[in-house]
MARBA-3410 file (N, C-alpha, C, O; in Angstrom, 1 decimal):
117
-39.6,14.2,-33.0,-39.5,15.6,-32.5,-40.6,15.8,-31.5,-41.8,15.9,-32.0 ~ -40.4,15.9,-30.2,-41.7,16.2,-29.6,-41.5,18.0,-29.2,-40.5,18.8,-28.9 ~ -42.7,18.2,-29.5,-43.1,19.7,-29.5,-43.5,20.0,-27.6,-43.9,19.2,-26.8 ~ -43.2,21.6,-27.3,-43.8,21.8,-25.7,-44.9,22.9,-25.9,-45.0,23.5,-27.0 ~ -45.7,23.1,-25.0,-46.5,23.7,-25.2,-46.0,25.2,-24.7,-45.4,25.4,-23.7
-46.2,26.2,-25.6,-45.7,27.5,-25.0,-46.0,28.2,-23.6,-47.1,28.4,-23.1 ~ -45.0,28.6,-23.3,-44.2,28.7,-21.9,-45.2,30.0,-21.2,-44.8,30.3,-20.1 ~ -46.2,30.7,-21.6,-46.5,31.9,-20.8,-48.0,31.6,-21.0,-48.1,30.7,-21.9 ~ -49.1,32.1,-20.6,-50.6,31.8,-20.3,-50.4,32.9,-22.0,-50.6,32.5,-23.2 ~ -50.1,33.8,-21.8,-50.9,34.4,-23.6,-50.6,34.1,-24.4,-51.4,34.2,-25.3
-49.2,33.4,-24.7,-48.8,32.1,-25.7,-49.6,31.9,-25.9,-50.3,32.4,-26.7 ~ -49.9,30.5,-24.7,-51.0,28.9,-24.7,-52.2,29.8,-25.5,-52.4,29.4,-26.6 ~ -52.8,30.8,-25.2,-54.1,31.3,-25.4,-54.1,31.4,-26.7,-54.9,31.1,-27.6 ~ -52.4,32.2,-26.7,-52.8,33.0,-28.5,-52.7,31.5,-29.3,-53.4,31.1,-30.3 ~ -52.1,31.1,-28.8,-51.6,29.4,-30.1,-53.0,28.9,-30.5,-53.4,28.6,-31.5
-53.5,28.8,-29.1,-55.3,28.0,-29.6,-56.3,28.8,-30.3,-57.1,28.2,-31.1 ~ -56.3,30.4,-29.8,-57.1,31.2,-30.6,-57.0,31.1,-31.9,-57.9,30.7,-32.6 ~ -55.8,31.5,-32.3,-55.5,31.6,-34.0,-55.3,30.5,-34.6,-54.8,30.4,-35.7 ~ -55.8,29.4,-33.8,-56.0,28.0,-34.8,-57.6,27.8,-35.1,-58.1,26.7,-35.3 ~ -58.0,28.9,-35.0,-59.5,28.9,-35.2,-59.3,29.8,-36.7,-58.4,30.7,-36.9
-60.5,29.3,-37.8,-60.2,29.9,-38.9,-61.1,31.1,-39.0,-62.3,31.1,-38.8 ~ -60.2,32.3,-39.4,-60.3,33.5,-39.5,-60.0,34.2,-39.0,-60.0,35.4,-39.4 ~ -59.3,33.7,-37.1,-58.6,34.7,-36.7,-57.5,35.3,-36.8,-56.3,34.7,-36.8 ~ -57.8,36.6,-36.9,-56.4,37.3,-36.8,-55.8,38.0,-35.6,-56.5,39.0,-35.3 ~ -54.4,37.9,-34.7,-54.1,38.4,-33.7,-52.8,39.3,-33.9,-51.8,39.0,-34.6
-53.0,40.7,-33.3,-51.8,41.5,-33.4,-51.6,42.6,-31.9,-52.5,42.9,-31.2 ~ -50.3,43.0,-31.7,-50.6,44.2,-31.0,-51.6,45.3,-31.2,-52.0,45.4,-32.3 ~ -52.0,46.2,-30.3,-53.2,47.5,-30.4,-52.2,48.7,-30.2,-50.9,48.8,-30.2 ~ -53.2,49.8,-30.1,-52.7,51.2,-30.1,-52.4,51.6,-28.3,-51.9,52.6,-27.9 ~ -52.9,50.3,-27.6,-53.1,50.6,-26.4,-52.6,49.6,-25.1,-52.9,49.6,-23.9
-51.4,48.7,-26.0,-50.8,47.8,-25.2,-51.4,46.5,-25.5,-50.9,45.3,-25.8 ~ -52.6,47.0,-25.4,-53.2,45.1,-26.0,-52.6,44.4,-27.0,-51.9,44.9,-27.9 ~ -53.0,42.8,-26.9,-52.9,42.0,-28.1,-54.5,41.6,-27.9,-55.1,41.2,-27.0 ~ -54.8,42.0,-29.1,-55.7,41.4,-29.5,-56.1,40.7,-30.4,-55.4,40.6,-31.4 ~ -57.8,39.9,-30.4,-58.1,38.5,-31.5,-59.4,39.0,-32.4,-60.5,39.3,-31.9
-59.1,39.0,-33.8,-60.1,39.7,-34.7,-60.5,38.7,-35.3,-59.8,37.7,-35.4 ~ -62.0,38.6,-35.9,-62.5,37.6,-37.2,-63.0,38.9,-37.9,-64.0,39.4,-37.6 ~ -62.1,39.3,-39.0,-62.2,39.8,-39.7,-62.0,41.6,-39.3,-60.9,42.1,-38.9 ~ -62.9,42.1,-39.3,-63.1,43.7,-38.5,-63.4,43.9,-37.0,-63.1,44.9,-36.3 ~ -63.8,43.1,-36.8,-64.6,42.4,-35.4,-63.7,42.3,-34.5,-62.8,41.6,-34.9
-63.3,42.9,-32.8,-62.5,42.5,-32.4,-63.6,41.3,-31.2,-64.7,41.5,-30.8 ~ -62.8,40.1,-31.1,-63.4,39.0,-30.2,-62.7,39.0,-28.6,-63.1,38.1,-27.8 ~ -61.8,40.1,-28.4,-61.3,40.2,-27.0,-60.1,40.1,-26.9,-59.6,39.6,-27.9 ~ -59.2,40.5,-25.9,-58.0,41.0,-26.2,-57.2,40.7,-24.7,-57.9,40.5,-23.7 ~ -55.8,40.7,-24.5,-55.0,40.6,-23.8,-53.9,41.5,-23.0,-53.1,41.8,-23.9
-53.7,41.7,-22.2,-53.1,42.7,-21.4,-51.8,41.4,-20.5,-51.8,40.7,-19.5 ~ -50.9,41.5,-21.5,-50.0,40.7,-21.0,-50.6,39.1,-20.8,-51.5,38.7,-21.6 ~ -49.7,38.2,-19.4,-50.3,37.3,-19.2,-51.1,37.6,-18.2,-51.1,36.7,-17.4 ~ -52.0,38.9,-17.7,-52.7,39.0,-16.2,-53.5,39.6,-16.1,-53.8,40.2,-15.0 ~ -54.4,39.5,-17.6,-55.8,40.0,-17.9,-56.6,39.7,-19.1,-55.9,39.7,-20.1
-57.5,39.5,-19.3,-58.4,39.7,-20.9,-59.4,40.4,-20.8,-60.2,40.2,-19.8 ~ -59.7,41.6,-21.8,-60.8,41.4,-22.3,-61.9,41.4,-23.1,-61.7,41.3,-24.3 ~ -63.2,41.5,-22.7,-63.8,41.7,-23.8,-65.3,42.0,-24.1,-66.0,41.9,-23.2 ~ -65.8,42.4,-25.2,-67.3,42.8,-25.0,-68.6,41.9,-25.5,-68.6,41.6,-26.6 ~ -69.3,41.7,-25.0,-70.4,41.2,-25.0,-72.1,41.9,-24.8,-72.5,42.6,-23.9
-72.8,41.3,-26.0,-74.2,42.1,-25.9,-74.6,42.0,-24.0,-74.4,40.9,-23.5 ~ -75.1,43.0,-23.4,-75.5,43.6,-22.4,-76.0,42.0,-21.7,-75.4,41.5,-20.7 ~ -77.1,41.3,-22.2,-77.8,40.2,-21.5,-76.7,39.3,-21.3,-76.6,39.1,-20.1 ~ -75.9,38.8,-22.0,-74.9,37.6,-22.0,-73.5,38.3,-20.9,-72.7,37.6,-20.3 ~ -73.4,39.6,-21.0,-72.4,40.5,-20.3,-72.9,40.0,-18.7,-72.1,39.5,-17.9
-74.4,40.4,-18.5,-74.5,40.4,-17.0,-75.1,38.9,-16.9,-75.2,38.5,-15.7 ~ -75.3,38.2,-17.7,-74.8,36.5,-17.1,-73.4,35.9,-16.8,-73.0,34.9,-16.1 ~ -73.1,36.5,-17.3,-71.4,36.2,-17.4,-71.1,36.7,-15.8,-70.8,36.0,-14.8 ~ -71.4,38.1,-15.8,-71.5,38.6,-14.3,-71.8,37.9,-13.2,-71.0,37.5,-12.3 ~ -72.9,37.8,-13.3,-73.7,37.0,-12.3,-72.7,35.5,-12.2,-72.5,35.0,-11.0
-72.3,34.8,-13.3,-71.6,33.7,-12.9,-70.6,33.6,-12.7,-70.0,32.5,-12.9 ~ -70.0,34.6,-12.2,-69.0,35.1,-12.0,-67.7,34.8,-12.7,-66.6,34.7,-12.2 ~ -67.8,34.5,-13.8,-67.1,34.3,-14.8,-66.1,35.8,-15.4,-64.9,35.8,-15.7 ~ -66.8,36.7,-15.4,-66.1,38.0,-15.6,-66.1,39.1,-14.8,-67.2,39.2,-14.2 ~ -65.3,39.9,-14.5,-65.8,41.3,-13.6,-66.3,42.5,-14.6,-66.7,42.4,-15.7
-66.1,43.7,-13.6,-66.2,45.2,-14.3,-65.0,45.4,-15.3,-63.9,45.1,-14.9 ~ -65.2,45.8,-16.3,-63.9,45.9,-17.1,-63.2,47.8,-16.4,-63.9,48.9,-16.2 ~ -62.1,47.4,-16.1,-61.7,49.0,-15.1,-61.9,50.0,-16.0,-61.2,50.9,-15.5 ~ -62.3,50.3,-16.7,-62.7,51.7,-17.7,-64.3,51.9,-17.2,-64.8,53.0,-17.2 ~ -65.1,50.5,-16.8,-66.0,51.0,-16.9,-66.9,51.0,-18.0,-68.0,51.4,-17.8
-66.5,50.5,-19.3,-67.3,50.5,-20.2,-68.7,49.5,-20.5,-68.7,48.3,-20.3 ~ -69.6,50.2,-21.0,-70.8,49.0,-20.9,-71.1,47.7,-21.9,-71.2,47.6,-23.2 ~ -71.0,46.8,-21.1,-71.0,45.6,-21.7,-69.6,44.9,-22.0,-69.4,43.9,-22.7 ~ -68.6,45.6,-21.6,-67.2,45.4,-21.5,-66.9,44.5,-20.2,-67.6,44.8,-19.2 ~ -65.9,43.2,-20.2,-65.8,42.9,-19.1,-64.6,42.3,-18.7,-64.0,42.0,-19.7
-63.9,42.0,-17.6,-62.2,41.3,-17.3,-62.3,40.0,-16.9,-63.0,39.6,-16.0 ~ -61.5,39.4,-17.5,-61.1,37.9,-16.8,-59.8,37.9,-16.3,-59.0,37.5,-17.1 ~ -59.4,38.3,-15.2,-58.0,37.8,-14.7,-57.3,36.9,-15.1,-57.9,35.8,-15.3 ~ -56.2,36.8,-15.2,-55.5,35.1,-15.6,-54.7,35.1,-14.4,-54.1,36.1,-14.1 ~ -54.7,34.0,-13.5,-54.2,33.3,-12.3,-53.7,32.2,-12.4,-52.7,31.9,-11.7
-54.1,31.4,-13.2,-53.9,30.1,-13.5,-54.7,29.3,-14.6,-55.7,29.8,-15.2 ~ -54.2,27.6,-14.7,-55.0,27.2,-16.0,-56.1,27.5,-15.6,-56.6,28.5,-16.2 ~ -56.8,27.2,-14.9,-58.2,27.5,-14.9,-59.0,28.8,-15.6,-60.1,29.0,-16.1 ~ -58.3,29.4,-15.4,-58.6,31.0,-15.9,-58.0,31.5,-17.4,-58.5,32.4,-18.1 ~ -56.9,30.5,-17.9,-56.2,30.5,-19.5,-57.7,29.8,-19.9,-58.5,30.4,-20.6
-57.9,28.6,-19.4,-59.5,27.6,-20.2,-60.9,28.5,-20.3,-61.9,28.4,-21.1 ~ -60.7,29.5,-19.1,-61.6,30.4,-19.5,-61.8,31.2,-20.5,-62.8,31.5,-21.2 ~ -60.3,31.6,-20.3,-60.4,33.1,-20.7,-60.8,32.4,-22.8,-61.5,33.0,-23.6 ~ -60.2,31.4,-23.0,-60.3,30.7,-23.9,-61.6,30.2,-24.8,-61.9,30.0,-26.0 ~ -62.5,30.0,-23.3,-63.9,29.4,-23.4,-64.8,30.7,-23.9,-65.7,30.7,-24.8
-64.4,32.1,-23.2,-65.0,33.4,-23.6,-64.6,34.1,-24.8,-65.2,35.1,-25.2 ~ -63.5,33.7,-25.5,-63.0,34.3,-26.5,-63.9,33.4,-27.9,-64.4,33.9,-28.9 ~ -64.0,31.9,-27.3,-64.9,31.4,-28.3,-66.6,31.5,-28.6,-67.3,31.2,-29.6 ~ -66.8,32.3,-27.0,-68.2,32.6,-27.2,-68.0,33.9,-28.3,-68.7,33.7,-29.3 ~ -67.4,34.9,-28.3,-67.1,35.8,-29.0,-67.3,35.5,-30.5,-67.9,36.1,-31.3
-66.5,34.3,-30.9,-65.7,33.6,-32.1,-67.3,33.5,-32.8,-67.8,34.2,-33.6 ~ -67.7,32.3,-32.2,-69.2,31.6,-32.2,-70.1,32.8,-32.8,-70.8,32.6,-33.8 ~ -70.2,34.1,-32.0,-70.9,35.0,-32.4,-70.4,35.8,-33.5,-71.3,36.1,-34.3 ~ -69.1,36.2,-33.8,-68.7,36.7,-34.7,-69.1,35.8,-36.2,-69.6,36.3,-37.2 ~ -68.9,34.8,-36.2,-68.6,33.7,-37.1,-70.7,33.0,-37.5,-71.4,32.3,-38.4
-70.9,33.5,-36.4,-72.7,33.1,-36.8,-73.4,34.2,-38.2,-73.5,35.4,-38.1 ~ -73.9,33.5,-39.2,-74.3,34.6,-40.2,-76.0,34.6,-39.5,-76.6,33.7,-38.9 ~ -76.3,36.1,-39.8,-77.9,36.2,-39.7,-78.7,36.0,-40.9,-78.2,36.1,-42.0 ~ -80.2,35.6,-40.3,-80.5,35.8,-42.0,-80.4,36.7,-42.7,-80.9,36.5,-43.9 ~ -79.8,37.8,-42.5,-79.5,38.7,-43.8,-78.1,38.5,-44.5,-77.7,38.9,-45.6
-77.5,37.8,-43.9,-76.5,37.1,-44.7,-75.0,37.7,-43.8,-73.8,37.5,-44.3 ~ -75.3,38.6,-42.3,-74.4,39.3,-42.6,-74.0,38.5,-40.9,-74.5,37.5,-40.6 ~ -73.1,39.1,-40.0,-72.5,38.5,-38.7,-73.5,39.4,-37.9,-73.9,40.5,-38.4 ~ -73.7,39.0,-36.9,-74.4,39.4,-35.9,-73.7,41.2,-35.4,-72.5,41.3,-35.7 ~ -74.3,42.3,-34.8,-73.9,43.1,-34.7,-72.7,43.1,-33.2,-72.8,42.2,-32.4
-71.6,44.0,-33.1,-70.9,44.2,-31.9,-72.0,44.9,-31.1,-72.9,45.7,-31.5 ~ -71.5,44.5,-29.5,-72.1,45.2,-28.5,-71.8,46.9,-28.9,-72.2,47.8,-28.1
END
């Protein structure tokens, strides 16, 4: 039986996300689909023709600067958008969901996950 890979960019995305352990992904109050580890949200989807997500302020405006993300359109601080255009931008948007993952999933020494932006 050979398997295809699913047919739309938030498919592909959600299939690889939630093959990471602990995530959990559902619709929001607000159109999004979004990806949780645990209480934590790790960034979220607006169809196939946007993501996004938040990040502590320093790693926010690196990300900026490398133009990896824009202004998230609300405006919010340390919030930010990945367009989806193409694969290039599904590998992204993928690569930023796991910096999220990485940070959610890192214990501090007090035993607990790193704080949200």
């Amino acid at each position: 039986m050979t398997t295809t890979a699913p047919a739309t960019p938030s498919a592909r995305i959600t299939q690889e996300v939630t093959s990471w352990p602990g995530v959990t992904a559902g619709p929001g109050s607000r159109g999004e689909f979004g990806f949780r580890v645990g209480r934590r949200e790790i960034g979220h989807l607006h169809g196939d023709r946007v993501a996004h997500f938040g990040f502590p302020r320093a790693v926010w405006r690196e990300l900026m600067d490398a133009g990896r993300i824009v202004r998230h359109p609300i405006g919010h601080d340390g919030w930010g958008a990945r367009p989806i255009a193409g694969p290039e931008d599904e590998a992204d948007v993928i690569a930023l969901l796991r910096l999220n993952y990485e940070r959610a999933t890192r214990v501090t020494p007090s035993g607990r996950p790193p704080r949200s932006p």
